[in-house]
Structures are given as structure tokens and as C-alpha cells.
C-alpha positions as CSV (number, residue, x, y, z in Angstrom):
1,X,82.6,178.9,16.8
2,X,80.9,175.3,15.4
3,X,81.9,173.5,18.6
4,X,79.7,175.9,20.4
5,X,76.5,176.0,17.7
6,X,77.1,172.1,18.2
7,X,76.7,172.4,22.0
8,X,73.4,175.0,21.4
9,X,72.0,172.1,19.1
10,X,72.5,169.6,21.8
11,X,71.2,171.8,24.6
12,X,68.2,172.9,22.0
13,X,67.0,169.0,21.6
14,X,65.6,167.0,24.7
15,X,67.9,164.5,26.7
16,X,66.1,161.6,25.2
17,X,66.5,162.8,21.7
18,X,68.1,159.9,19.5
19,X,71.8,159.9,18.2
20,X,71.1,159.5,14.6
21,X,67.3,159.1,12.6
22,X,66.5,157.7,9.8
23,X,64.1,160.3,7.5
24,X,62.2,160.8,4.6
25,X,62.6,164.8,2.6
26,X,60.0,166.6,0.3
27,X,61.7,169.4,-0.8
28,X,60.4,172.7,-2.5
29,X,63.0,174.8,-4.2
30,X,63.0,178.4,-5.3
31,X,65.1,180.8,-6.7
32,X,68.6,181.6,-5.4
33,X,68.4,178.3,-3.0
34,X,71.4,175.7,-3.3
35,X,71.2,174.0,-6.6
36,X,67.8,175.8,-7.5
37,X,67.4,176.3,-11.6
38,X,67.3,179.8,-12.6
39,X,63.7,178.5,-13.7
40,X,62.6,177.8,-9.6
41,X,59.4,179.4,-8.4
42,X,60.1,182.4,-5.7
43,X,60.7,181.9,-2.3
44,X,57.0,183.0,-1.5
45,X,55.2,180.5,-4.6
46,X,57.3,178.2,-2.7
47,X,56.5,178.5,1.2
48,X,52.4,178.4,0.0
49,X,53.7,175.4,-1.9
50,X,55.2,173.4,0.8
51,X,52.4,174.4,3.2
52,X,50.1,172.7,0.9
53,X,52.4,169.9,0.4
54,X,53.0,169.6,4.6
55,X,49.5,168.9,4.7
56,X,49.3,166.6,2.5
57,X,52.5,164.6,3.7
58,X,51.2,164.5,7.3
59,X,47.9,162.2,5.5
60,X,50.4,160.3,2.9
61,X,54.0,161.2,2.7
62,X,55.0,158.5,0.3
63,X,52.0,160.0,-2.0
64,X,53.6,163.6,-1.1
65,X,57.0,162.9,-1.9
66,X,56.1,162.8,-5.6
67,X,54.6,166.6,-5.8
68,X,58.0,167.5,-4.7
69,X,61.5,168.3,-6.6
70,X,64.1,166.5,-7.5
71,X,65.8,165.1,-4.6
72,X,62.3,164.5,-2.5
73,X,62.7,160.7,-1.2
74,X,60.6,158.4,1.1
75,X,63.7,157.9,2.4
76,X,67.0,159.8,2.7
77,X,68.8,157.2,4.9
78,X,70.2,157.8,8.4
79,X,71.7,160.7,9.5
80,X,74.1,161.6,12.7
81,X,73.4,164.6,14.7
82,X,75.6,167.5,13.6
83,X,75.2,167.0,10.0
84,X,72.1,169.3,9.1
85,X,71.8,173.4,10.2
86,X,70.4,174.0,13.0
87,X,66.8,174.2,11.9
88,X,66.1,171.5,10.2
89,X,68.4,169.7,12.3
90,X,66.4,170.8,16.2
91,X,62.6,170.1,13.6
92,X,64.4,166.8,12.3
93,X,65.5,165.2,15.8
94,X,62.6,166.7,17.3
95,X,59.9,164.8,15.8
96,X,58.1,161.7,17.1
97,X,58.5,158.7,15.0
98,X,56.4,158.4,11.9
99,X,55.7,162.1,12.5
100,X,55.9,164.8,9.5
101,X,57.5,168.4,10.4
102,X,56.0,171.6,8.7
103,X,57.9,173.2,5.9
104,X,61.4,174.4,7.6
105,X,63.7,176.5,5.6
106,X,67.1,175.3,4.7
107,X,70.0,177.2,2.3
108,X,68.4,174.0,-0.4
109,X,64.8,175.8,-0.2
110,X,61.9,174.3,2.0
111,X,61.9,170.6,3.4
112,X,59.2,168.7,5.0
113,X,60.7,166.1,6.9
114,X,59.0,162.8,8.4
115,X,60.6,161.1,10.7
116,X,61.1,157.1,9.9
117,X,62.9,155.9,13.3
């Protein structure tokens, strides 16, 4: 059940992985992801998309986060463990501050993640 995915999260991250981060999201939608229009791009258009846009966010992620859709932000707040899937969630908590994760895929469509503190 979710008390054991929480207990495979917390065995998937390193001992000295911090309680809660604060993070930045660049987000590339496509078709039949979460809150996607009917309009998105498909799921393929968007992985070569947020590979391009990964890239770019690991030289300038405030620059990036304006190539992406609506709900990208240079800064999403702070966010507990336990709160994400597992993906982005073991990527997220996983990176070194100031660091910038590849594309991951989440049920929202792709998200490139940097990691404030």
C-alpha cells in the first residue's frame, strides 16, 4: 500500500537527503497528460522538446523557464518529501543544490526540475 511506496522512496534517496527542498519546474505538456489542452503537442514532440529545454535550463533556468507551459516557475516553493510520485520525487531530492534534473515524466507531462536548496 502507500505506506510502503513511502518506505521504497525513503530507502530509494541517500541518508543525507534533505526533508523538504525548495525547487524551480519547467514543464512540457502533451496530449492526454493532467490538465493538457486537447491542442498539446504528443508525448514524443514533447520528450525532444524538454530534452532541448533540459539543456538549456542546466546553462540558464530562469531564461528556460519561459520556453515552457503554463505553470513553469523559477520557483515552485518548498516541498515535503511524500508529496510528488516517485520519480520526480527520487530526481527532485536527489539533486545537488543549484543543480537541474533531465526531463522526468510525471501524470502532468515532462518536468525539468532545479533544485534551489
Amino acid at each position: 500500500g502507500f505506506a510502503g511506496l513511502v518506505r521504497l522512496l525513503m530507502v530509494a534517496l541517500p541518508g543525507d537527503a534533505p526533508k523538504t527542498v525548495t525547487f524551480g519546474v519547467i514543464l512540457v505538456m502533451y496530449k492526454g497528460a493532467q490538465g493538457a489542452p486537447t491542442s498539446a503537442r504528443t508525448r514524443d514532440e514533447a520528450l525532444a522538446l524538454a530534452k532541448t529545454l533540459a539543456e538549456e535550463a542546466k546553462a540558464d533556468f530562469k531564461a528556460t523557464v519561459q520556453k515552457g507551459d503554463k505553470g513553469s516557475m523559477e520557483n515552485a516553493g518548498r516541498m515535503p518529501r511524500g508529496m510528488l510520485e516517485p520519480a520526480p520525487e527520487s530526481v527532485l531530492f536527489g539533486l545537488a543544490k543549484g543543480a537541474v534534473s533531465d526531463p522526468v515524466e510525471t501524470p502532468h507531462g515532462f518536468w525539468i526540475m532545479q533544485r534551489i536548496e
